[in-house]
C-alpha positions as CSV (number, residue, x, y, z in Angstrom):
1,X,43.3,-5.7,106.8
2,X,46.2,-5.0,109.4
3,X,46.7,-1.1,110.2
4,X,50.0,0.3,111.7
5,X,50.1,3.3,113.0
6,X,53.4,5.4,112.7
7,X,56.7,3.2,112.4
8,X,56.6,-0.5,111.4
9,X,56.9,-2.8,114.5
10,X,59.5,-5.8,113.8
11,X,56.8,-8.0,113.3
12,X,55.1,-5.6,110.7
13,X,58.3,-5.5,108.4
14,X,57.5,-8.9,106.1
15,X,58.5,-8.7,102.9
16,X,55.3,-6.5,100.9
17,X,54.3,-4.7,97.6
18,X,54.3,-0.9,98.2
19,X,52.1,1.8,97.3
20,X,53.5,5.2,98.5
21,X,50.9,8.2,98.6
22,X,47.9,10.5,100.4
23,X,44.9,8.8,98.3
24,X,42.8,11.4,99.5
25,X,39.4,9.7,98.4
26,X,40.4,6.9,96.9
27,X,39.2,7.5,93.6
28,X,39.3,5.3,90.4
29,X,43.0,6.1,89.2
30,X,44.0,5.4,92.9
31,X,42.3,1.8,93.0
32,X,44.0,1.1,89.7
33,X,46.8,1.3,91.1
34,X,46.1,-0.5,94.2
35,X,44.9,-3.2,91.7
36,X,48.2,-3.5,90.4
37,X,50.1,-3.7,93.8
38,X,47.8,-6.8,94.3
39,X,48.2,-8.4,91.8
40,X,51.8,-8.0,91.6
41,X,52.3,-9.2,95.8
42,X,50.3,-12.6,94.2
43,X,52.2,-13.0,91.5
44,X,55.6,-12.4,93.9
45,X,54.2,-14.3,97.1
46,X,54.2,-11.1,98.8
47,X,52.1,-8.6,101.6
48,X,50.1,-5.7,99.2
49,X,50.6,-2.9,101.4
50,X,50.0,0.6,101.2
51,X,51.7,3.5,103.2
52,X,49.5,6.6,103.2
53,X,50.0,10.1,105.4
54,X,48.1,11.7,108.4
55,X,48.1,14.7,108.4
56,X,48.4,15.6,104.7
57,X,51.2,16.3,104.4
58,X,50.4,19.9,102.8
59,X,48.2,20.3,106.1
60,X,51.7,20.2,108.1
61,X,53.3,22.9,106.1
62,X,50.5,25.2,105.6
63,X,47.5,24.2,106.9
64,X,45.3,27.5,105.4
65,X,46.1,26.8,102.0
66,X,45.6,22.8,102.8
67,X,43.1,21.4,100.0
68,X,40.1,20.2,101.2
69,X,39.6,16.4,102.2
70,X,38.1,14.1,100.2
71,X,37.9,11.5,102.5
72,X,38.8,10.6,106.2
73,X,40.9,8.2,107.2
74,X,38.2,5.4,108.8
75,X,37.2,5.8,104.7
76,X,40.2,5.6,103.2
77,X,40.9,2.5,104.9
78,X,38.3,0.9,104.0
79,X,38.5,1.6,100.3
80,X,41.8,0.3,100.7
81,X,40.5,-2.8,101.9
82,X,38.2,-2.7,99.5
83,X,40.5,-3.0,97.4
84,X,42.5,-6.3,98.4
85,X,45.2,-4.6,100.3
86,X,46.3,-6.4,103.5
87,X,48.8,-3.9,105.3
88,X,47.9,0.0,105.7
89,X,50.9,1.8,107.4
90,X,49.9,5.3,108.5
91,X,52.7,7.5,109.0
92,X,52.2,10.4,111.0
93,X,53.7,13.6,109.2
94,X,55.6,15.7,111.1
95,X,59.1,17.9,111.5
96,X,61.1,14.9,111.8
97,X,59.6,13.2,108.8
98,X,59.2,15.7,106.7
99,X,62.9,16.1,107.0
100,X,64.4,12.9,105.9
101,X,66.5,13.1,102.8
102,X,65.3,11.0,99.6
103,X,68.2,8.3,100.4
104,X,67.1,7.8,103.9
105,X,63.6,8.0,103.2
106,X,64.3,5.1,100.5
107,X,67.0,3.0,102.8
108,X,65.6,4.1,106.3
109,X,61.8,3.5,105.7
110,X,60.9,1.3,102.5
111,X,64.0,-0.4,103.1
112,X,64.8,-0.7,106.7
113,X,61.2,-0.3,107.8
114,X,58.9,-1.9,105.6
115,X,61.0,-4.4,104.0
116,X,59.5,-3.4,100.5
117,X,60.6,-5.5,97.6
118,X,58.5,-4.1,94.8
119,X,57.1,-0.7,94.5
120,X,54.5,1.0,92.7
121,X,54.3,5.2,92.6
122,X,52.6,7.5,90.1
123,X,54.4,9.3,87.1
124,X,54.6,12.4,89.5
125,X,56.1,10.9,93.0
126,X,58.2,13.0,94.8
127,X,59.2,12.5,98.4
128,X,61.6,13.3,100.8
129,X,63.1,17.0,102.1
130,X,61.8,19.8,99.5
131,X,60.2,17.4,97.7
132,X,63.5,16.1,96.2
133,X,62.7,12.6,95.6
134,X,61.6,11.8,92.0
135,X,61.4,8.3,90.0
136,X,64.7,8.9,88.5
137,X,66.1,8.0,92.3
138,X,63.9,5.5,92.8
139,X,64.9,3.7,89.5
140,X,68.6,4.2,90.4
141,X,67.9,1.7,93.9
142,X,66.4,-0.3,91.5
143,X,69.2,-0.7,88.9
144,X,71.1,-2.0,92.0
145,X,68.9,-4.5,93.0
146,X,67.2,-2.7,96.0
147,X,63.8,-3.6,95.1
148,X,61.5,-4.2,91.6
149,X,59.9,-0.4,90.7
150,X,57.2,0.0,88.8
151,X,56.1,3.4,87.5
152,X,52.0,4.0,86.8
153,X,51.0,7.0,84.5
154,X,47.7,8.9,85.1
155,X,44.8,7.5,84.6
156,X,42.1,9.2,82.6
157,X,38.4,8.9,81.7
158,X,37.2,9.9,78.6
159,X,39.9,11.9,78.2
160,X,39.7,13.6,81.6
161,X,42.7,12.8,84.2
162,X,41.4,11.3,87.4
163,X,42.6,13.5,90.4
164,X,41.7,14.2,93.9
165,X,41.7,18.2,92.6
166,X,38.9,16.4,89.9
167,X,37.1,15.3,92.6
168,X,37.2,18.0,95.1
169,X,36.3,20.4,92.3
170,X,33.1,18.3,91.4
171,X,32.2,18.0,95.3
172,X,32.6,22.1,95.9
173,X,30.4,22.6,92.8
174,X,27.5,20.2,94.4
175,X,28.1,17.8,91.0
176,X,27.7,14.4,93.2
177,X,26.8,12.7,89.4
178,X,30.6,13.9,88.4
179,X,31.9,13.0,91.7
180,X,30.6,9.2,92.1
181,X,32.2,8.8,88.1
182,X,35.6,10.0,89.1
183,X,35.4,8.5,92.4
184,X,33.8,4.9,90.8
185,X,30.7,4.9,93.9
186,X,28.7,7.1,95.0
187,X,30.3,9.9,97.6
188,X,29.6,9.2,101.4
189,X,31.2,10.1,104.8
190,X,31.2,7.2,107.5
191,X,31.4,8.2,111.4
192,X,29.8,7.4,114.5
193,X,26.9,9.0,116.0
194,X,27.0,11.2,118.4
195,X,25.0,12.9,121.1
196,X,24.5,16.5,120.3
197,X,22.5,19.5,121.8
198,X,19.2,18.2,120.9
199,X,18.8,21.2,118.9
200,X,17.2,19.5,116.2
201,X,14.4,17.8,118.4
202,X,13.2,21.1,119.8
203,X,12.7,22.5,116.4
204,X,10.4,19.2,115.3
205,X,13.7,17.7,113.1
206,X,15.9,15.1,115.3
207,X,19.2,14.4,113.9
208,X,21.9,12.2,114.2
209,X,25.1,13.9,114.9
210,X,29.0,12.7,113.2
211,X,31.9,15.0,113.8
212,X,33.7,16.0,111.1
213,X,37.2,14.4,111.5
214,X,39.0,17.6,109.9
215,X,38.5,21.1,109.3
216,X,38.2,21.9,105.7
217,X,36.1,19.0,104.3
218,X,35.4,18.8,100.4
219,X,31.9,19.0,100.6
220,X,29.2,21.9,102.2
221,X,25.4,22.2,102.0
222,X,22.1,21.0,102.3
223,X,21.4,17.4,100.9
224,X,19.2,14.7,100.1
225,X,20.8,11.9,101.9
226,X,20.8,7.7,102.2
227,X,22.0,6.4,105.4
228,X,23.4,2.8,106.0
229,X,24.2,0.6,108.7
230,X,21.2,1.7,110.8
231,X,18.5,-0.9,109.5
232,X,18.3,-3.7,107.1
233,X,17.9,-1.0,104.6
234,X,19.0,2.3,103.8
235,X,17.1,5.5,105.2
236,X,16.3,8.1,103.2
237,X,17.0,11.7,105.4
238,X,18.1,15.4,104.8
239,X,21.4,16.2,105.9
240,X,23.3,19.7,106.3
241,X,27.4,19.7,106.6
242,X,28.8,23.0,107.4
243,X,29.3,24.8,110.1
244,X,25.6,25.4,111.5
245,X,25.6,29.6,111.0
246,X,22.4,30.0,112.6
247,X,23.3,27.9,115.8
248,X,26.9,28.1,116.0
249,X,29.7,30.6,116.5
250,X,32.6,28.8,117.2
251,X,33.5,27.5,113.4
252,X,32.8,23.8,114.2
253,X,32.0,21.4,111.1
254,X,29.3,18.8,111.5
255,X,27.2,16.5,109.7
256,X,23.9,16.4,110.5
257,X,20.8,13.9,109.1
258,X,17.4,14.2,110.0
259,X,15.5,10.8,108.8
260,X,12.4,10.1,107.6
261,X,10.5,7.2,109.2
262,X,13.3,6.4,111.7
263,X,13.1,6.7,115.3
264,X,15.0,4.3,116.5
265,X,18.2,5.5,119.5
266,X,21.8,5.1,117.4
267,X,24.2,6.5,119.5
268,X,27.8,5.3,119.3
269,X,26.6,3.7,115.9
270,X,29.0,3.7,113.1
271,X,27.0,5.1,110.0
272,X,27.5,5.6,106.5
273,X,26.2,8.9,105.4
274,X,25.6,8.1,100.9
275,X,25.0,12.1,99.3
276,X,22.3,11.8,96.4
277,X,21.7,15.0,95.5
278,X,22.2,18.7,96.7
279,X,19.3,20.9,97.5
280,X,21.1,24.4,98.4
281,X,23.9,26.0,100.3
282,X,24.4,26.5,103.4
283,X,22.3,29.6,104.8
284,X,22.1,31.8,107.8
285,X,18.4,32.4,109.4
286,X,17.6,35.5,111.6
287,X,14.9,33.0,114.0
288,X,14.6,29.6,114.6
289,X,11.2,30.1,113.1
290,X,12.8,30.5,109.6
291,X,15.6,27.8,110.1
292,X,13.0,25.1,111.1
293,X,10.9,26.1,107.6
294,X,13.5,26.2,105.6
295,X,14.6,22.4,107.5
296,X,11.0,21.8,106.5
297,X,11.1,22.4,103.0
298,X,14.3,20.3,102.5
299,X,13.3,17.8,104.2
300,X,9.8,17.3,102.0
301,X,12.1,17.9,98.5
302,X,14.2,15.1,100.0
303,X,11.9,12.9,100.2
304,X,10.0,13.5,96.7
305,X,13.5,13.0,95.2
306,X,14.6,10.0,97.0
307,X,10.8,8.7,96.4
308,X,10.9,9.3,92.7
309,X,14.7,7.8,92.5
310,X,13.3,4.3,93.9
311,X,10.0,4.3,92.0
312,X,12.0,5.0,88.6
């Protein structure tokens, strides 16, 4: 799959199925409609692209009442490609952008810029300055002849709507089983391994280190973990993503996994971190004594769960 980063280049801008939206997580109303904008580029002999946001865009405007992410983009990227797309355009949000009226956001950038010949949005798509954009505009291009639109409404599950709010409610409540449903696989976090302070190592409990891309991630706590892309298998491990109260003062997220039976040096590896199960918030210790039992006891309910999930 082909990324561009901010505007199209001239040789980007061939003729392409569009997908407009933040797909924070990717989850299974989202590949629907990805689905659809495949299917429809085949049918057309057309690019299936998708032209997603970084930042979010709420996370421009007011970035302390931002949601929390889902997913970062290395792993919405790959869910698209997942997903059969073949042209991701990532458009940075900013003052400028954010200020384009509706018409020039339709003639300027699908138009103009990404040479879009049939589109795909949700029921609720706005765009544009203040939001003003709606369907009703979009359909108005199209009664001209502009492009083919193509309007998807929500998709549900048993009733429920699919939503990244759905899923972010499910991760902040520690409910992976809900989670993986709405999201169609099993939650994970991807990033490469960095050296750390060696913290870990000194209290008996080595980790592997991966930065947290952004600052208000969807998921906190202590849990049992699978990690791939270390070994020909996964490896079972605890992991902790917070912000490290015991050790840390500067408000710094991080996702750490201590592994069991794995010794082997991975830094600069990119990882795939797969959450199985929580075991407890995040807590603050008064000793390192304390915060290397309570590592301890984590780390052996891990690996009872992980060892009873493979033997059933």
């Amino acid at each position: 799959m082909k990324v561009t980063r901010g505007a199209p280049h001239r040789s980007d801008r061939a003729p392409c199925a569009l997908t407009v939206g933040n797909f924070d997580g990717v989850h299974r109303g989202h590949q629907a409609l990805l689905m659809r904008v495949v299917a429809a580029a085949r049918a057309r002999d057309l690019t299936p692209a998708v032209m997603t946001f970084e930042p979010h865009p709420r996370e421009f405007f007011a970035p302390n009442q931002a949601p929390a992410r889902v997913s970062n983009l290395r792993d919405k990227l790959a869910a698209f490609d997942r997903c059969g797309i073949e042209h991701s355009f990532v458009q940075h949000f900013n003052r400028r952008f954010s200020q384009l009226s509706p018409s020039a956001f339709i003639e300027d950038v699908l138009l103009a810029g990404f040479s879009v010949r049939w589109l795909l949005v949700g029921d609720d798509f706005r765009f544009g300055a203040q939001r003003a954009g709606d369907t009703a505009l979009l359909a108005d291009y199209a009664s001209r002849g502009a492009f083919e639109l193509e309007v998807m409404p929500a998709i549900a599950h048993d009733g429920e709507r699919i939503s990244s709010t759905a899923v972010r409610e499910a991760l902040a409540a520690g409910d992976l089983t809900r989670a993986s449903m709405l999201l169609n696989r099993a939650y994970s976090i991807s990033g490469r391994v960095l050296h750390g302070r060696k913290l870990g190592r000194s209290l008996g409990f080595p980790t592997l280190n991966l930065k947290i891309e952004h600052s208000h991630p969807a998921l906190r706590g202590i849990f049992a973990v699978r990690v791939h892309c270390i070994g020909e298998r996964p490896v079972a491990g605890v992991a902790s993503i917070g912000l490290r109260p015991t050790l840390e003062h500067e408000g710094r997220w991080l996702l750490e996994v201590h592994l069991f039976d794995f010794a082997d040096a991975v830094y600069g590896r990119l990882v795939t971190v797969e959450f199985v199960q929580k075991l407890r918030d995040e807590q603050k210790y008064e000793t390192l004594d304390a915060l290397s039992a309570a590592i301890g006891d984590d780390a052996a309910k891990a690996r009872a769960l992980l060892n009873n999930a493979v033997a059933s």
